[in-house]
DRENKOLDREN-992856 format. One record per residue (C-alpha): residue number from 0; residue in one letter; x, y, z. Coordinates in steps of 0.25 Angstrom, whole numbers. Example, Ala and Ser with C-alpha at 12.3 -4.5 7.8 and 13.67 -1.06 7.14 Angstrom:
residues 2
+-------+------+-------+-------+-------+
! kolke ! seti !     u !     v !     w !
+-------+------+-------+-------+-------+
!     0 !    A !    49 !   -18 !    31 !
!     1 !    S !    55 !    -4 !    29 !
+-------+------+-------+-------+-------+
//
This chain:
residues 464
+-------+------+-------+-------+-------+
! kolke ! seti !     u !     v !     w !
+-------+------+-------+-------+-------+
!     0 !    X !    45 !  -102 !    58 !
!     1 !    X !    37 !   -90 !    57 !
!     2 !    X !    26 !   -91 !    46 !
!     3 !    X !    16 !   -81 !    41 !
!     4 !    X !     1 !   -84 !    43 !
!     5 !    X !    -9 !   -78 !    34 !
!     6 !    X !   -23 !   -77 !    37 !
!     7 !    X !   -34 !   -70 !    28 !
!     8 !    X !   -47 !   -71 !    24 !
!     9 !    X !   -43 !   -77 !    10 !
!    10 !    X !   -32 !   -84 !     7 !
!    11 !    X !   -24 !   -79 !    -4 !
!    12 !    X !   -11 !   -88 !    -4 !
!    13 !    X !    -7 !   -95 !   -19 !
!    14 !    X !   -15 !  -111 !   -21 !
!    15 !    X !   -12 !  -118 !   -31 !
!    16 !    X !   -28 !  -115 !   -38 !
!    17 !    X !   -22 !  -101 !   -40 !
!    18 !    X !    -8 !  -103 !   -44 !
!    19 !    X !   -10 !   -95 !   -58 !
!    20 !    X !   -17 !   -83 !   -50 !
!    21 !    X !   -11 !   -70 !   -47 !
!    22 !    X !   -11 !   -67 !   -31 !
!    23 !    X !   -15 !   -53 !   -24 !
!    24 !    X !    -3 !   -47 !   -18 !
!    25 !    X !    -7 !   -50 !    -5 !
!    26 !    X !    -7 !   -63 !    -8 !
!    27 !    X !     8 !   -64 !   -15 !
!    28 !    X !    14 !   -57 !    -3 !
!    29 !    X !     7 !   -64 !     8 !
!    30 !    X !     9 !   -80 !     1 !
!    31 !    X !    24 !   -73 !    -1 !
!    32 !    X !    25 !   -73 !    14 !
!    33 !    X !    19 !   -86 !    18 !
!    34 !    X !    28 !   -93 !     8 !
!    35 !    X !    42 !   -86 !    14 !
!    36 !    X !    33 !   -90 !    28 !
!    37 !    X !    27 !  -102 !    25 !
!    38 !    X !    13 !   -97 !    31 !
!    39 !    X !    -1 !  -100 !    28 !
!    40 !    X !   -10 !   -91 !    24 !
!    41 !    X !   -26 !   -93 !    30 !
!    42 !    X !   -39 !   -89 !    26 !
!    43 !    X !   -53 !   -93 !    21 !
!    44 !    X !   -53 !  -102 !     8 !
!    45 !    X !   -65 !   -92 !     3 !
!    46 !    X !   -74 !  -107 !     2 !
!    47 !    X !   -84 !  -111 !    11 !
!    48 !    X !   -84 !  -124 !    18 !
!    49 !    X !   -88 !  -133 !    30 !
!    50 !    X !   -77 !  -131 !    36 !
!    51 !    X !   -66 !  -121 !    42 !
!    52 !    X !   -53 !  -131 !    39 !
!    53 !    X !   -41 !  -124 !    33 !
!    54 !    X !   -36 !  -129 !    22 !
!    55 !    X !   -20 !  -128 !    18 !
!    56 !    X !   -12 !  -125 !     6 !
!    57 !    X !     1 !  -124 !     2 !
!    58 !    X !     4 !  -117 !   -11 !
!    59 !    X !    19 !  -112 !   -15 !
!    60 !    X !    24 !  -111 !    -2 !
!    61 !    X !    11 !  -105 !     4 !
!    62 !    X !     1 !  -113 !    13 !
!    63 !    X !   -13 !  -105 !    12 !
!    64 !    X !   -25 !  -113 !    23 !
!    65 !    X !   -39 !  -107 !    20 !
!    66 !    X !   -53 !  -112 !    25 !
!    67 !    X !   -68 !  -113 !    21 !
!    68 !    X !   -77 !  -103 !    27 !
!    69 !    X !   -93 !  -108 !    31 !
!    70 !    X !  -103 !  -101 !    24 !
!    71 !    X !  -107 !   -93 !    36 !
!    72 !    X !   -91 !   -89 !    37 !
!    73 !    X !   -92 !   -83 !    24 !
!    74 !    X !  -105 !   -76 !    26 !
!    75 !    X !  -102 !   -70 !    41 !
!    76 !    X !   -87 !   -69 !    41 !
!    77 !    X !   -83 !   -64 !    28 !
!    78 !    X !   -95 !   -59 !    18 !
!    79 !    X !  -102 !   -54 !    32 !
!    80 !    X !   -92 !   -47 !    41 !
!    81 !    X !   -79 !   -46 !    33 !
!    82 !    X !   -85 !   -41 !    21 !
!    83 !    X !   -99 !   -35 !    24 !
!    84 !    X !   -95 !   -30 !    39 !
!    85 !    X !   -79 !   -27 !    41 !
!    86 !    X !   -78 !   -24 !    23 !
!    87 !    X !   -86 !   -13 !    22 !
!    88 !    X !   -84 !    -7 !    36 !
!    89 !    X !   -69 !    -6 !    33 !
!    90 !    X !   -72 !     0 !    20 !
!    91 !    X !   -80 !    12 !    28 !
!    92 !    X !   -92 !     5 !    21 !
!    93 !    X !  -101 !     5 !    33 !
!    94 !    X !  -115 !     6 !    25 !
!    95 !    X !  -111 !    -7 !    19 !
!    96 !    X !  -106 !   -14 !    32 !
!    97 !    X !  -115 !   -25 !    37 !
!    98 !    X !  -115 !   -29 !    54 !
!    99 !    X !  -117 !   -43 !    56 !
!   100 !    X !  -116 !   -50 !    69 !
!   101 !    X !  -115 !   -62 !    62 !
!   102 !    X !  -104 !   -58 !    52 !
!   103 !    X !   -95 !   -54 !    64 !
!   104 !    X !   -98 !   -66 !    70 !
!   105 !    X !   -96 !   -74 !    58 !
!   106 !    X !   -80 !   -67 !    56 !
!   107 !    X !   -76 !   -69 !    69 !
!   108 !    X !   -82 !   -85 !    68 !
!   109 !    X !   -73 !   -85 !    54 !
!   110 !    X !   -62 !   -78 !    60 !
!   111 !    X !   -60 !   -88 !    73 !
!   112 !    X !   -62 !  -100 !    64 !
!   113 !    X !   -50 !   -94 !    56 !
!   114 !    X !   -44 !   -92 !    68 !
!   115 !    X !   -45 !  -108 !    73 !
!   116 !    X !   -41 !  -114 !    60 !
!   117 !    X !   -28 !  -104 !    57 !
!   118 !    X !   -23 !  -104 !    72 !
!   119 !    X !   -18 !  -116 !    72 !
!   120 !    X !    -9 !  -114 !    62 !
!   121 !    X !    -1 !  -104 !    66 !
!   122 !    X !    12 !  -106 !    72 !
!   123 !    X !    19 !   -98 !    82 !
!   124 !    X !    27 !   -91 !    75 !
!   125 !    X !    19 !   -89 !    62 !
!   126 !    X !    12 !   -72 !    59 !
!   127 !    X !     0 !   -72 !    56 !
!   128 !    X !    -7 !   -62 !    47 !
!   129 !    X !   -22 !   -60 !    46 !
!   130 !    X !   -28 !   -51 !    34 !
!   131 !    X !   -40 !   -43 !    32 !
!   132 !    X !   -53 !   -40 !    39 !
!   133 !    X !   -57 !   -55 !    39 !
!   134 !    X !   -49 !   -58 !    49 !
!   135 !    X !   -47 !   -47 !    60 !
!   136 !    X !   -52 !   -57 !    72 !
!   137 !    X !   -42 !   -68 !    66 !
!   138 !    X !   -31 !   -63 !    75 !
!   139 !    X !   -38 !   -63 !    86 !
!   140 !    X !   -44 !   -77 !    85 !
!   141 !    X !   -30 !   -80 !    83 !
!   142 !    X !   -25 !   -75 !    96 !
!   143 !    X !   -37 !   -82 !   103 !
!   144 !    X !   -29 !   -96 !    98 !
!   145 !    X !   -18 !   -92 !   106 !
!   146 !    X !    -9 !   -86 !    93 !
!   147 !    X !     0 !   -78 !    96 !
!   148 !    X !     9 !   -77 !    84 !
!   149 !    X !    11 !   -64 !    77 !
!   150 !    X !    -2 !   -59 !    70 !
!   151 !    X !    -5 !   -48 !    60 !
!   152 !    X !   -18 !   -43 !    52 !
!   153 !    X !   -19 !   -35 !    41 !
!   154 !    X !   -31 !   -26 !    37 !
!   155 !    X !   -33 !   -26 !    21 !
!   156 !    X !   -44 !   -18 !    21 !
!   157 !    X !   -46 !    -1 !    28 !
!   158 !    X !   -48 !    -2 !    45 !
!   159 !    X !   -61 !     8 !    45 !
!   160 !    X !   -62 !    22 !    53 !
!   161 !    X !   -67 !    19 !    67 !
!   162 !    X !   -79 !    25 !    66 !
!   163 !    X !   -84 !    14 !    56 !
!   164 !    X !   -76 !     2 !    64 !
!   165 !    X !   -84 !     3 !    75 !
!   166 !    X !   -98 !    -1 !    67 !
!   167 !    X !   -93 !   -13 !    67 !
!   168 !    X !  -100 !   -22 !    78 !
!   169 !    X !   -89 !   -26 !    88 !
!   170 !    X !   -78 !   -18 !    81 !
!   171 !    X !   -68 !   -17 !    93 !
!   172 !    X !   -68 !   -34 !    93 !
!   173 !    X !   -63 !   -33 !    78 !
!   174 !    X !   -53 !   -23 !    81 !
!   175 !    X !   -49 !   -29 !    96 !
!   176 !    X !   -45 !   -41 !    85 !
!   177 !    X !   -35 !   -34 !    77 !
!   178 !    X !   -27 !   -34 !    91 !
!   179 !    X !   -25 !   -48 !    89 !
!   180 !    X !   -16 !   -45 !    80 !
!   181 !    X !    -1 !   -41 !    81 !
!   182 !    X !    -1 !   -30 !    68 !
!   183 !    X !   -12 !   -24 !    61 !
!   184 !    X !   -12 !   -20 !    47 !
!   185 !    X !   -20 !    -9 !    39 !
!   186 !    X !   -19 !    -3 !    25 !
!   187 !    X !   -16 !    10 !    29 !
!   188 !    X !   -15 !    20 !    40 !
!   189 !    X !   -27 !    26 !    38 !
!   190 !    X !   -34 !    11 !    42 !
!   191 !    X !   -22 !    12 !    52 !
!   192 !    X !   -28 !    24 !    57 !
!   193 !    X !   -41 !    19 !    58 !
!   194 !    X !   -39 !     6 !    65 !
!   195 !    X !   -29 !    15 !    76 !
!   196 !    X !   -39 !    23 !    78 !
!   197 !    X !   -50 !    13 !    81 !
!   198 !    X !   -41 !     6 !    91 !
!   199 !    X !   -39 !    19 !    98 !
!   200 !    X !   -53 !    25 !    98 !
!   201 !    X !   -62 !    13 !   101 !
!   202 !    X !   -52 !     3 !   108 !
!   203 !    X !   -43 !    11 !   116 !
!   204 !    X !   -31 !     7 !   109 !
!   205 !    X !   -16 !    14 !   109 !
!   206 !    X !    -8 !    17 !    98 !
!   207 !    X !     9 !    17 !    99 !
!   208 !    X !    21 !    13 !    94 !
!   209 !    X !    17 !    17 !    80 !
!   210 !    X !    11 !     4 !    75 !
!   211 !    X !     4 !     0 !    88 !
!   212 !    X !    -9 !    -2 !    95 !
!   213 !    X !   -14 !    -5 !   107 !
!   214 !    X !   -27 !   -10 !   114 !
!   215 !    X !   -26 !   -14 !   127 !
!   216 !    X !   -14 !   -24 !   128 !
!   217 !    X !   -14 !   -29 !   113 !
!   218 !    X !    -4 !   -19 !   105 !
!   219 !    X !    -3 !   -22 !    90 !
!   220 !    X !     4 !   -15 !    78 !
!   221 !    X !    -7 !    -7 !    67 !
!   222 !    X !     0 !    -3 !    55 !
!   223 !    X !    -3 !     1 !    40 !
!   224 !    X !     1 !    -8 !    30 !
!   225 !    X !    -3 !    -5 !    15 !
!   226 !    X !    -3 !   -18 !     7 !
!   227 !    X !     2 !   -19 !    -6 !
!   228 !    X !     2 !   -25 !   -18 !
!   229 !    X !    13 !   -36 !   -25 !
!   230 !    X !    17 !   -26 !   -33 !
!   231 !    X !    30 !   -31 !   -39 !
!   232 !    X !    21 !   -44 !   -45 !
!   233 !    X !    10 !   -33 !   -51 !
!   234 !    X !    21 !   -25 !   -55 !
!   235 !    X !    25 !   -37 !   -63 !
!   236 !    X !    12 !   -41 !   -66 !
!   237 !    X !     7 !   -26 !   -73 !
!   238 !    X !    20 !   -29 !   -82 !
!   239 !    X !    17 !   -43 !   -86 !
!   240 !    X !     9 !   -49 !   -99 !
!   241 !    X !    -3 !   -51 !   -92 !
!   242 !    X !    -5 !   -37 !   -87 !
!   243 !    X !     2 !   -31 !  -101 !
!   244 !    X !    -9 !   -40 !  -110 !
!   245 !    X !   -20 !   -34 !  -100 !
!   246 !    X !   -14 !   -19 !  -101 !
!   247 !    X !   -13 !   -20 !  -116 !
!   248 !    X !   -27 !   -24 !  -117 !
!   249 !    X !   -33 !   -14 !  -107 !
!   250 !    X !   -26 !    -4 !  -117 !
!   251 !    X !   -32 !   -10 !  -128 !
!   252 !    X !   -45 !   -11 !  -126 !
!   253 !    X !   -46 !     3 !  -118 !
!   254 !    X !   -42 !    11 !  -131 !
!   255 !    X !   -36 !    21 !  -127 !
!   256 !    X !   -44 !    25 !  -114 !
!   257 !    X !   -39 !    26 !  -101 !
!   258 !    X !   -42 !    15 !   -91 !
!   259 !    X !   -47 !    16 !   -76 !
!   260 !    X !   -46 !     3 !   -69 !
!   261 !    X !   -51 !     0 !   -56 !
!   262 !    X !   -51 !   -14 !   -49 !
!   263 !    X !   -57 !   -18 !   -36 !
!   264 !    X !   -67 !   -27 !   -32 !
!   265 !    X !   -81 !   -23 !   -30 !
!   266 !    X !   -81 !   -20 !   -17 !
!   267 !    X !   -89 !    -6 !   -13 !
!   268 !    X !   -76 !    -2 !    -5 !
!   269 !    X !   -68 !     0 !   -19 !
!   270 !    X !   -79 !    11 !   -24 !
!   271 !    X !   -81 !     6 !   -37 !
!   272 !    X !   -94 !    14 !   -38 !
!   273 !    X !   -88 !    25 !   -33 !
!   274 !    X !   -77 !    23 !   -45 !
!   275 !    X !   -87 !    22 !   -56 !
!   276 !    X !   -95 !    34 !   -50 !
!   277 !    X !   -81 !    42 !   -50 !
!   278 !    X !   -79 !    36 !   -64 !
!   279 !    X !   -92 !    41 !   -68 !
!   280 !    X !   -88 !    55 !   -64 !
!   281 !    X !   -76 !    55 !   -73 !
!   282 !    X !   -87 !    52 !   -83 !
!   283 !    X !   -95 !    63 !   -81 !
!   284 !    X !   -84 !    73 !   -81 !
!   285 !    X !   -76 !    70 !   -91 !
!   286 !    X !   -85 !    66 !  -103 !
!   287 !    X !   -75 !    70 !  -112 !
!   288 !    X !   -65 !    58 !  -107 !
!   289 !    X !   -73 !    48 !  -104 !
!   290 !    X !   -71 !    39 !  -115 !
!   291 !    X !   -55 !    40 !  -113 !
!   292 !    X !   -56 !    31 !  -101 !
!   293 !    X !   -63 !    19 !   -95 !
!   294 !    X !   -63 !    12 !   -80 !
!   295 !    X !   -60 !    -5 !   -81 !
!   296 !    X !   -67 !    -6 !   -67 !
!   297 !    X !   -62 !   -22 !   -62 !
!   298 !    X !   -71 !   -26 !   -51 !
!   299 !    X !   -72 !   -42 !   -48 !
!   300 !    X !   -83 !   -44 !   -38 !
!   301 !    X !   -80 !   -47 !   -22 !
!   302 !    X !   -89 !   -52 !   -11 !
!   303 !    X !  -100 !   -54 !   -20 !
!   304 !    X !  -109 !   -63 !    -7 !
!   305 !    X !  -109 !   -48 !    -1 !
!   306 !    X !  -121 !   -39 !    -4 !
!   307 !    X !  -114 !   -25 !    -6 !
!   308 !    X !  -102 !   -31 !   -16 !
!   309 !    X !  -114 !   -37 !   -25 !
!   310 !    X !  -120 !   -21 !   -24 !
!   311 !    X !  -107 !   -17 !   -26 !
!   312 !    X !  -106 !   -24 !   -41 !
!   313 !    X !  -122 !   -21 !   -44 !
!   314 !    X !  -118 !    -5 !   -42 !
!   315 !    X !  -104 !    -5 !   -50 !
!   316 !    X !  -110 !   -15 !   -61 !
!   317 !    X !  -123 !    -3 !   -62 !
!   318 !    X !  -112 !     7 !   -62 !
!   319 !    X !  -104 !     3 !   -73 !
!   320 !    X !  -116 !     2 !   -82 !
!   321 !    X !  -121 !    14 !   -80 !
!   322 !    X !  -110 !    21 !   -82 !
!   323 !    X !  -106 !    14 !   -95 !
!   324 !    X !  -120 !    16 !  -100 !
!   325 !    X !  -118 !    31 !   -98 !
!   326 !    X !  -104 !    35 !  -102 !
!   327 !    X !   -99 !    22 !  -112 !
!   328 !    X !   -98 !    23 !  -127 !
!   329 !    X !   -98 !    15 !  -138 !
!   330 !    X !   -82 !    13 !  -135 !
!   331 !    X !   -80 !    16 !  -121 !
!   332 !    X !   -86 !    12 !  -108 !
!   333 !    X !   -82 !    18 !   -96 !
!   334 !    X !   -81 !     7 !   -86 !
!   335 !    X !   -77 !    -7 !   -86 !
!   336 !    X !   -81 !   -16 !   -77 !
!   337 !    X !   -76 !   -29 !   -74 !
!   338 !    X !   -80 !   -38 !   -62 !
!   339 !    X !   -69 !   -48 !   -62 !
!   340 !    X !   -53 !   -48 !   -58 !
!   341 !    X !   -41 !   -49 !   -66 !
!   342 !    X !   -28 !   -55 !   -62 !
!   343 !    X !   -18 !   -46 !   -56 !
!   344 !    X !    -9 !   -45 !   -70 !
!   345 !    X !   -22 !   -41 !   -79 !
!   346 !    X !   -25 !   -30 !   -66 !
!   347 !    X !   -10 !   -26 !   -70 !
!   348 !    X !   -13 !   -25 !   -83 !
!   349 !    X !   -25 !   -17 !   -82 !
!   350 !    X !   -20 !    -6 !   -72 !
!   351 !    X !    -8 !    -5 !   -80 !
!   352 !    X !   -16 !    -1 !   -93 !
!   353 !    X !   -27 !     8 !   -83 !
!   354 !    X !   -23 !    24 !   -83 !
!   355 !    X !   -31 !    24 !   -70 !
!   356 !    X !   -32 !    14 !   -59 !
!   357 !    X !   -45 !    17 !   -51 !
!   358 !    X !   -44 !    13 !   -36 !
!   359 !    X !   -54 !    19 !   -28 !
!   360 !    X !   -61 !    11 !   -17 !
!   361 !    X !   -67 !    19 !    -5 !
!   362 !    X !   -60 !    10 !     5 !
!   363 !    X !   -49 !     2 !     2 !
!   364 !    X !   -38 !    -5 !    13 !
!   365 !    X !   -28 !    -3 !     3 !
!   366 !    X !   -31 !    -4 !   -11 !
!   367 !    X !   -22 !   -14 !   -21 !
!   368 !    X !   -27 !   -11 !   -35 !
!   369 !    X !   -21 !     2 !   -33 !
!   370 !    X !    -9 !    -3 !   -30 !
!   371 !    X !    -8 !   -12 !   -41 !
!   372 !    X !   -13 !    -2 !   -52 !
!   373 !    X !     0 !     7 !   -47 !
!   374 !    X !     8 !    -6 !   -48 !
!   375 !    X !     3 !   -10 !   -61 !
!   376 !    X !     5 !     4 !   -68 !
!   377 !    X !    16 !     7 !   -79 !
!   378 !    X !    27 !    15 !   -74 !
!   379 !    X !    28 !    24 !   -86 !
!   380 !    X !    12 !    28 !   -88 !
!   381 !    X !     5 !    24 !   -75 !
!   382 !    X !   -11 !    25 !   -73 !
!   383 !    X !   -17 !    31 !   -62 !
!   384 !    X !   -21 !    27 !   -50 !
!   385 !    X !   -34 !    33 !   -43 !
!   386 !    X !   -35 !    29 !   -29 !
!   387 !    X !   -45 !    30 !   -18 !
!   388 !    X !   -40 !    39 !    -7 !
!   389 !    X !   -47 !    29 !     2 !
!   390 !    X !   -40 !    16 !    -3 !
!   391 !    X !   -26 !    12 !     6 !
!   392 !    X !   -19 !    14 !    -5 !
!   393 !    X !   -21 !    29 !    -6 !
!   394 !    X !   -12 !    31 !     6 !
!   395 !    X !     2 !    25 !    -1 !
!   396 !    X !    -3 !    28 !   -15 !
!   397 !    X !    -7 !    44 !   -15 !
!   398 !    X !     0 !    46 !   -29 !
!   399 !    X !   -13 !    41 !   -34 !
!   400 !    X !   -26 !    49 !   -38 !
!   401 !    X !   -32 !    49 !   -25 !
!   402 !    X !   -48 !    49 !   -26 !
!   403 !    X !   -60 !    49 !   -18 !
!   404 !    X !   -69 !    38 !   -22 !
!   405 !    X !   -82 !    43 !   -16 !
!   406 !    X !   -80 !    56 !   -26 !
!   407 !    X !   -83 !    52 !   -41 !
!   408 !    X !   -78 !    67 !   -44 !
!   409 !    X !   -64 !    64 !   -37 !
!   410 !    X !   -65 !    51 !   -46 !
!   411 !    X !   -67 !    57 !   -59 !
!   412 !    X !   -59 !    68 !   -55 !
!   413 !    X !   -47 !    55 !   -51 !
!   414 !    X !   -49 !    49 !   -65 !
!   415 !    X !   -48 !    63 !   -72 !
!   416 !    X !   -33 !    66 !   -65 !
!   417 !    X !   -29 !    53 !   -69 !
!   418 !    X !   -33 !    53 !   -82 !
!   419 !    X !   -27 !    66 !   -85 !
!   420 !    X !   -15 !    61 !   -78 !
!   421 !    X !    -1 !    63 !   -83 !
!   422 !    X !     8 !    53 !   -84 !
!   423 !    X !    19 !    61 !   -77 !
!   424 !    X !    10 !    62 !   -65 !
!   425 !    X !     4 !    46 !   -66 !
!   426 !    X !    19 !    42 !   -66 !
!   427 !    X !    21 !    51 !   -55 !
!   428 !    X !     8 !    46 !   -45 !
!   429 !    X !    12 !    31 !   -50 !
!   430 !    X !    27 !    28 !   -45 !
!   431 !    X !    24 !    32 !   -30 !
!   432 !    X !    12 !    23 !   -31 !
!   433 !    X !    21 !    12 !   -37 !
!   434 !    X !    32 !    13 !   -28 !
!   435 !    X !    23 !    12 !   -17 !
!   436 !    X !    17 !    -2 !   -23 !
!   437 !    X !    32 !    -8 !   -23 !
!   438 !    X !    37 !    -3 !   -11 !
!   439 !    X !    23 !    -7 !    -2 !
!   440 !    X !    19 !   -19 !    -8 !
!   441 !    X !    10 !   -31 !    -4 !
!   442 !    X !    26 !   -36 !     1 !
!   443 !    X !    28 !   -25 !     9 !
!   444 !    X !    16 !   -26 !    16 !
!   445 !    X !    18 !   -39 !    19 !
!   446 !    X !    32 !   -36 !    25 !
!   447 !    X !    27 !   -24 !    33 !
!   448 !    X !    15 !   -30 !    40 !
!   449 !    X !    22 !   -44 !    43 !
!   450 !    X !    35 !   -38 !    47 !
!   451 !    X !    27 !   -29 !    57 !
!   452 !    X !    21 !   -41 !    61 !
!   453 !    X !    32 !   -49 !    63 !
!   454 !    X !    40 !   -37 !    71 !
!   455 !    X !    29 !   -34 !    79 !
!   456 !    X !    35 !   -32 !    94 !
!   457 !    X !    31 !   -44 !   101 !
!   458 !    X !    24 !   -36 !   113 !
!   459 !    X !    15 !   -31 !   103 !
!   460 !    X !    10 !   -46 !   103 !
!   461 !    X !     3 !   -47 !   117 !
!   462 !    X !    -9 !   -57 !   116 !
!   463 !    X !   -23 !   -51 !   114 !
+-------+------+-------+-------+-------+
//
């Protein structure tokens, strides 16, 4: 029987520890399939340890098997190359990317030992499905075991221009890998795009057949794929006590003013800075309404072992003072900002009581929060949603107030529209962006990529 092996970095499948938790929608769509499948999902434990020994764990009808990383794993492999070399290259952040022989050697190492302990496991007829920008070379390593089962990869994060790939050392070898695979998934076409056009340009490859690309006698299928979110249980969620309770109290204690509401994690890709500094503008230029609205800024910190995210904290943290210090009043303070997560039905709750949702990263693969905010709005008075015409999401939501968040003038000028918004036009904007958060949920995705998977000709399979 044909079962579905996931394979990521971190393993995100239901254990007992968390059974009172609220899962990502990633997560409830993928444990949905390896429960109808009876799969396994693999991935680093996020622990280190003395040894590389998987580990099992079966947990309502879904088995999870993560291992312990060394030290040295963790420093080379996924603070060094995934997140200080391949991160901020992806993000078009090349000032910040860091060439290391070491870390490239250190995530191929991690990659083969992920490799040896997972191979086994796979039967003949299982798919396997490897995620993220962790794990490129996994499928390759795979097919060096002798696998030969069905495999795809899917790429959360954007694919870069080719003119920035290539200052990667050795950047053919990572992209000669991706042929491993039988489908390659992006966020978009535009990451499409750019991944095609690498192939084309600096490997000689061939595109036909709509979906297909070719390098020498390997063909596989490239295609976009935007994830979604679980929107039918956030819906639910933005309706229930919890997020009711939150909403009443966000109302409450904003007194009448209207609420902005951004949430990422501090990462320099979600141009937080750049935010505050638009913010700022709208400050400046509009003295006269600046005590009738307010930004709740939630920014739980993220890689905090990497230099740039601990910069990243000491900018935003200077940059909220100094801006409170110059425009607060004995009753009002323009930004509020909080360094920790809520659960997903108090985010509900807090979108559903923000007039504007602020979403404005310079790079993003896709973009879930604003997903979320559109699925968590009330029908009949919705909020805004301000969008980064460099997030994934721009392409299937351009309803939304489209900005560009290297401009403070276009992001003062954002917030003004949507302040001055009527509701006719904010009903107007929102049901296209709902309907689309249905009808292309996390599910969707799901079916789309595995069914393509699962239906790809077998003469696109030829061994590497």
């Amino acid at each position: 029987m044909s079962r579905l092996i996931v394979i990521s970095n971190r393993v995100q499948a239901p254990t007992a520890a968390d059974a009172g938790g609220a899962q990502g929608g990633l997560a409830v769509a993928l444990t949905a399939a390896l429960r109808e499948e009876h799969g396994i999902w693999f991935g680093w434990s996020g622990e280190t340890g003395e040894d590389h020994k998987l580990r099992f764990e079966t947990y309502e009808g879904v088995t999870s098997a993560v291992m312990d990383l060394y030290e040295q794993d963790v420093e080379e492999y996924y603070d060094g190359f995934a997140n200080r070399t391949l991160w901020p290259l992806f993000h078009y952040r090349l000032d910040l990317t860091e060439f290391e022989r070491d870390f490239q050697g250190g995530y191929e190492r991690v990659n083969r030992v992920f490799g040896q302990a997972i191979g086994p496991h796979i039967e003949p007829d299982d798919v396997v499905w490897v995620h993220d920008y962790h794990m490129i070379p996994l499928g390759w390593v795979l097919r060096q075991q002798g696998v030969k089962n069905r495999m795809g990869f899917f790429l959360h994060i954007p694919w870069p221009p080719t003119r920035l790939l290539v200052a990667l050392p050795q950047h053919r070898r990572l992209v000669e890998s991706l042929f491993a695979y039988d489908v390659v998934g992006f966020q978009t076409e535009e990451w499409l795009e750019s991944f095609r056009h690498y192939v084309v340009t600096e490997m000689g490859g061939v595109l036909s057949d709509g979906d297909c690309v070719t390098v020498g006698g390997r063909t596989i299928r490239a295609i976009a794929c935007p994830i979604g979110i679980d929107a039918d249980s956030f819906i639910k969620a933005a309706n229930g006590p919890v997020a009711k309770a939150t909403q009443l109290r966000m109302l409450e204690s904003a007194v009448g003013r209207s609420m902005m509401v951004g949430v990422d994690r501090l990462d320099y890709s979600k141009g937080l800075a750049e935010r505050f500094s638009g913010y700022e503008r709208f400050l400046q230029n509009h003295a006269d309404r600046r005590a009738l609205v307010y930004l709740l800024q939630i920014a739980p910190p993220s890689r905090t072992a990497v230099q740039s995210y601990r910069d990243i904290r000491d900018n935003l943290d200077a940059m909220s003072g100094r801006i409170n210090g110059a425009y607060a009043d004995i009753d009002w303070v323009p930004i509020r900002y909080v360094n920790q997560g809520y659960p997903r039905d108090v985010l509900a709750g807090i979108y559903r009581a923000a007039r504007i949702g602020l979403v404005t990263p310079l790079r993003d693969g896709m973009n879930l929060v604003a997903k979320e905010f559109v699925a968590a709005q009330d029908p009949h008075d919705p909020g805004v949603l301000i969008l980064s015409r460099f997030a994934g999401a721009a392409a299937q939501m351009p309803q939304a107030v489209l900005c560009n968040p290297y401009s403070a003038e276009d992001v003062a000028d954002a917030i003004d529209k949507a302040l001055r918004m009527s509701r006719e036009e904010r009903i107007a904007r929102w049901k296209p962006m709902f309907d689309n958060v249905r009808n292309e949920d996390v599910l969707w995705w799901r079916r789309r990529f595995l069914d393509t998977l699962t239906n790809a000709p077998l003469c696109e399979r030829n061994t590497i």
